[in-house]
C-alpha positions, -999 to 999 in steps of 0.1 A, spaced: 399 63 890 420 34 874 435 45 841 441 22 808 479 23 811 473 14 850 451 -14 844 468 -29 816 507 -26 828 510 -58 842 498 -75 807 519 -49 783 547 -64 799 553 -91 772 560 -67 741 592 -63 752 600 -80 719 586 -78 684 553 -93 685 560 -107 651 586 -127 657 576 -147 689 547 -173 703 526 -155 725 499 -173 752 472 -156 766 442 -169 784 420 -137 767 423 -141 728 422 -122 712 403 -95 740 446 -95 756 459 -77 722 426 -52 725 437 -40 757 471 -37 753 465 -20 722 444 7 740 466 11 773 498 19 746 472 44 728 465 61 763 472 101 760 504 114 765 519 147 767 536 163 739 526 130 720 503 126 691 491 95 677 470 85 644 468 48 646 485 21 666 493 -14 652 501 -43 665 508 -75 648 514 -111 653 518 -143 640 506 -167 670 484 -163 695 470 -190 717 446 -189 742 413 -201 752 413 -234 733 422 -215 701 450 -207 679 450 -175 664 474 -170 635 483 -135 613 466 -113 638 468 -76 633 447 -50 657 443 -14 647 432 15 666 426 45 647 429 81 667 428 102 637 384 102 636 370 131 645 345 113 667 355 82 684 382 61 686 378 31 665 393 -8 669 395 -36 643 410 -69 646 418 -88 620 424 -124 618 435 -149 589 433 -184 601 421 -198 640 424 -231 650 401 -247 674 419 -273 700 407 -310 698 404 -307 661 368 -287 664 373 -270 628 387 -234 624 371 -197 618 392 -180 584 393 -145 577 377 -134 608 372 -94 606 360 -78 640 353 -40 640 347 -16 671 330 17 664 330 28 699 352 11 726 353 19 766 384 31 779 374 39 811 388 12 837 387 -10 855 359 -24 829 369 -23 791 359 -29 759 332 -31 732 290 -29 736 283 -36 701 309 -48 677 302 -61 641 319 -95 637 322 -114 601 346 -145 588 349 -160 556 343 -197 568 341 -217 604 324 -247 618 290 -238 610 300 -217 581 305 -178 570 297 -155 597 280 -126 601 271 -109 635 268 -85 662 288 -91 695 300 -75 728 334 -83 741 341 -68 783 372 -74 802 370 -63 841 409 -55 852 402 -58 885 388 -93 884 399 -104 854 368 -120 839 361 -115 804 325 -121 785 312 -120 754 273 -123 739 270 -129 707 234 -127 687 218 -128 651 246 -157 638 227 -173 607 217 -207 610 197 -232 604 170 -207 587 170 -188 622 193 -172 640 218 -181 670 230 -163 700 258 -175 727 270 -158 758 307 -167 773 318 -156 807 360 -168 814 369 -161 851 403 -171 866 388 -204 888 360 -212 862 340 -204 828 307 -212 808 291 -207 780 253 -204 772 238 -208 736 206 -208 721 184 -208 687 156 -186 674 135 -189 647 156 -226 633 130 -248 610 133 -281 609 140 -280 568 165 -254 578 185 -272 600 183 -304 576 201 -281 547 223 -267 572 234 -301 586 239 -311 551 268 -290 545 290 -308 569 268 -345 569 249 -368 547 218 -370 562 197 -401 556 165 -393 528 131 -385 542 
């Protein structure tokens, strides 16, 4: 069975140096820091570990930049091991708008390869292009392959509520959204925030 450490060697590679003090680019921001976080948390003998930390202050990738990042697994629960990431400020490419404050927290990641990562993690930021967010996602990385895809559902909008999937492979991506429960007089006060919408 492929292990964390295997599956993740060849992208561990890069923290070499301080991750603090250099640029990095990845194609799977912020899912890349994840990984390598959990591969370097892999058990070891005679080792024992609380947390692990890992820290930078840019990270590009996937049409984003990702600035102040920090990713935290914590060993010491009695139960699970349990991931956060924290962002304070991502830029979106072609001047789309940016997500602040973002705050995503992992009760129960999968460490088994080759497939890793989170089925149900609680995602919230303080402002982005549609506004503060609040949500449930899943984030999966296949080593092997090396696709990555996400589903997001529940985001506030509009009145209703909207759901996304993303799937990045190495010769092509997509992304699928959709809307539930949006009112017209929903939408109109949403749009408004960002607008001026004519009178009715």
């Amino acid at each position: 069975a492929a292990t964390l450490c295997d599956s993740a060697q060849r992208v561990a590679s890069p923290l070499a140096a301080p991750l603090d003090s250099q640029r990095v680019a990845s194609p799977l921001l912020p899912f890349w820091f994840l990984l390598v976080v959990l591969a370097a948390a892999a058990p070891r003998s005679a080792v024992a570990v609380d947390a692990l930390v890992i820290e930078a202050r840019r990270v590009t990738g996937l049409g984003v930049t990702a600035r102040d990042l920090r990713v935290q697994l914590d060993l010491a629960r009695p139960t699970a091991p349990q991931v956060r990431l924290q962002v304070a400020r991502i830029d979106l490419d072609d001047d789309a708008g940016r997500v602040t404050r973002l705050d995503l927290r992992c009760a129960a990641p999968v460490l088994d390869g080759p497939r890793f990562g989170c089925p149900r993690a609680r995602v919230t930021s303080a402002d982005s292009p549609i506004g503060p967010l609040e949500f449930t996602a899943s984030l999966w990385l296949d080593a092997d392959t090396g696709v990555f895809e996400s589903r997001g559902d529940r985001i506030p909008l509009g009145g209703g509520r909207a759901r996304f999937a993303v799937r990045n492979a190495p010769t092509n991506w997509s992304v699928d959204a959709g809307l539930d429960g949006v009112t017209l007089p929903g939408l109109r006060n949403w749009l408004s925030k960002f607008v001026t919408l004519p009178a009715d």
